[in-house]
N, C-alpha and C positions, 0 to 999 in steps of 0.2 A: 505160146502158140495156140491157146484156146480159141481165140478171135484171127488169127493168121495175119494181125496188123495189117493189109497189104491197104496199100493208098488204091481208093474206089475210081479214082480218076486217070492211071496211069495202066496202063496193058499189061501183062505179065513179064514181058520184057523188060518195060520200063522201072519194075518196082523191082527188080532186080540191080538195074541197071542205080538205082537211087546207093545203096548199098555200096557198089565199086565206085561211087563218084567221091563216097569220103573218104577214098585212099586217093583221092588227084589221077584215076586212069583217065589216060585218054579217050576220049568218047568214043573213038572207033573201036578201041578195044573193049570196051566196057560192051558194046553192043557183041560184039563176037564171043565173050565171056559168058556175057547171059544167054545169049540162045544155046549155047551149048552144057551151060548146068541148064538149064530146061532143058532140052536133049536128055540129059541124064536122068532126069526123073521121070523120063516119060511125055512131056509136055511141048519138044517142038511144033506142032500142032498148032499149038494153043497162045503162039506168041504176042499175038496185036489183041488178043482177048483183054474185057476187064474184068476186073475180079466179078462184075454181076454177072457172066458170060461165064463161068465158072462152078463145079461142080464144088462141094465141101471138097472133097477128097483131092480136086484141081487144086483149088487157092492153098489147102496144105502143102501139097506139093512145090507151089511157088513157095510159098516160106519157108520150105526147105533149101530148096535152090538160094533164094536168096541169103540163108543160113550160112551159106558154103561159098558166098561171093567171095570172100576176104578168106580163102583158106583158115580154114579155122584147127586149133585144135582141140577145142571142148564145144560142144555144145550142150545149150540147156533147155531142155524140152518139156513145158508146164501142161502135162496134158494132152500129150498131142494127138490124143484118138476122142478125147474127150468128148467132140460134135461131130465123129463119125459114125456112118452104121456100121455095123460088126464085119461085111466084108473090105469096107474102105479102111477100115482099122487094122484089118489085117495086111492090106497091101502097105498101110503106112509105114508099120513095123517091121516088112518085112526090107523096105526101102530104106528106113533106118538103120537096119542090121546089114544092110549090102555095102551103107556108107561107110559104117566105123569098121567094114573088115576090108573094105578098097580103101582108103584114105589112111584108114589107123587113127580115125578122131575117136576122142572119148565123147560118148552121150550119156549125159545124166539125164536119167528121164523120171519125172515125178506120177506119179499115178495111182490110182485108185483100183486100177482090174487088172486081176489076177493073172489074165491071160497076156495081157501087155507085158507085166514083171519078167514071165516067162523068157520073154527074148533079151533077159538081162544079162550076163557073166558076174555081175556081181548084185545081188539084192542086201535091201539094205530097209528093215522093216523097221516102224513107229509104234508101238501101243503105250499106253497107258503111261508114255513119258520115257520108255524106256526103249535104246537103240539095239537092235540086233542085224549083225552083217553075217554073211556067209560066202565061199570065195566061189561055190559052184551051184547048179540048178540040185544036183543031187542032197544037199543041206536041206530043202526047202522042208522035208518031210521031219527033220529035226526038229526046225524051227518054227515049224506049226505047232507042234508037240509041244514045246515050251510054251508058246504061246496060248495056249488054250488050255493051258493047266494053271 
């Protein structure tokens, strides 16, 4: 999601709408589909926009939406605050965490800041080659400690 894939030629609906055409919906549903995951993330507003008509924090949003075209139950999220500024990273995150506690999808989320991790139930850190998991946020203060020793 660093770049938010979205096709620069099709409206925010439409790159949604790309997404439920590879399960064969029908076009009238696929169009009723996506404006209402747009709806959910905040963006009916924003439907016949194209992604140049769109803010960072917009076009994430679509790629999220579109994420959730095909009921999902994992998703995988390389970055997703990555090219935001610190408060559109916070709405992302927090739109994230709204999704996997309504839906019950798991996100794997990849990341590099500390404050993103935060909103994880399970973190799952890398140094030096070696993997350390923990099942709650209250671990973290553990495994800093390890880590830096």
């Amino acid at each position: 999601m660093q770049n938010f894939a979205l096709i620069p030629y099709l409206t925010a609906v439409e790159n949604i709408m790309v997404a439920l055409a590879l399960h064969k919906d029908e076009k009238k549903n696929q169009r009723s589909k996506a404006e209402n995951l747009l709806k959910q993330v905040g963006l009916d507003g924003r439907l016949t926009h194209l992604p140049a008509e769109l803010s960072a924090g917009q076009q994430q949003r679509v790629a999220i939406a579109r994420a959730l075209a095909n009921n999902p139950t994992l998703i995988l999220a390389d970055e997703p605050t990555g090219n935001l500024d610190p408060s559109l990273s916070l709405e992302i995150l927090k739109l994230l965490k709204d999704i996997k506690e309504e839906r019950g999808i798991t996100i794997v989320m990849a990341t590099h800041s500390p404050a993103a991790a935060k909103y994880g139930d399970t973190l799952i850190k890398l140094k030096d080659g070696k993997l350390f998991s923990m099942l709650n946020q209250k671990a973290t203060n553990e495994v800093e400690q390890i880590l830096t020793n």
